[in-house]
C-alpha positions as CSV (number, residue, x, y, z in Angstrom):
1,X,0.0,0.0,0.0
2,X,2.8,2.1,0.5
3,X,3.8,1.7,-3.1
4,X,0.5,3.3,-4.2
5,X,1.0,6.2,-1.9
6,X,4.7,6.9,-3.4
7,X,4.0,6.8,-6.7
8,X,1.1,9.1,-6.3
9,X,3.4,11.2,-4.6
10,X,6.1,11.5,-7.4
11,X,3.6,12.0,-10.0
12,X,1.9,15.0,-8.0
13,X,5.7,16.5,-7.3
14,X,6.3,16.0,-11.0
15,X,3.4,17.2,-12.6
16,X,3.6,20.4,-9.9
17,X,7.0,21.2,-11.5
18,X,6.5,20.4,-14.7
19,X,3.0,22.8,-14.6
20,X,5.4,25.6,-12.8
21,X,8.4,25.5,-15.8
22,X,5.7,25.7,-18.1
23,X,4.3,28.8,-16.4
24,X,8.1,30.3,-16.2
25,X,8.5,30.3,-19.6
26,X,5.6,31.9,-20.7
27,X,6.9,35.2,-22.7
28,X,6.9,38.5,-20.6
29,X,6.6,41.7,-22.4
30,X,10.0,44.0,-23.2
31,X,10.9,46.2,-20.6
32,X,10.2,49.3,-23.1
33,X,6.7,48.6,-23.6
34,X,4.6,50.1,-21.0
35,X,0.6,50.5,-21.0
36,X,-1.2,53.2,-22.8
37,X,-3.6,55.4,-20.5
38,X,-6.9,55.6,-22.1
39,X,-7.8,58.8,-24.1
40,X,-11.3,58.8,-22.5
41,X,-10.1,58.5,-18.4
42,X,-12.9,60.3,-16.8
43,X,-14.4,56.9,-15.7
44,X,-18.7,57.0,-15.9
């Protein structure tokens, strides 16, 4: 029964990493691009 429990265990600590390189690589913007303020700003 142990078994079970271990191999469940290395498949959750593998999938958790492999989910959180996936999320590092994700492409950022350039540091020169910054957000545009609206042209309309005065809300409602």
């Amino acid at each position: 029964m142990w078994i079970v429990s271990f191999i469940v265990a290395v498949l959750f600590v593998l999938g958790s990493a492999l989910i959180l390189l996936r999320s590092a690589k994700m492409p950022k913007s350039p540091d020169n691009v910054k957000a545009q303020p609206y042209e309309d700003d005065d809300g409602f």
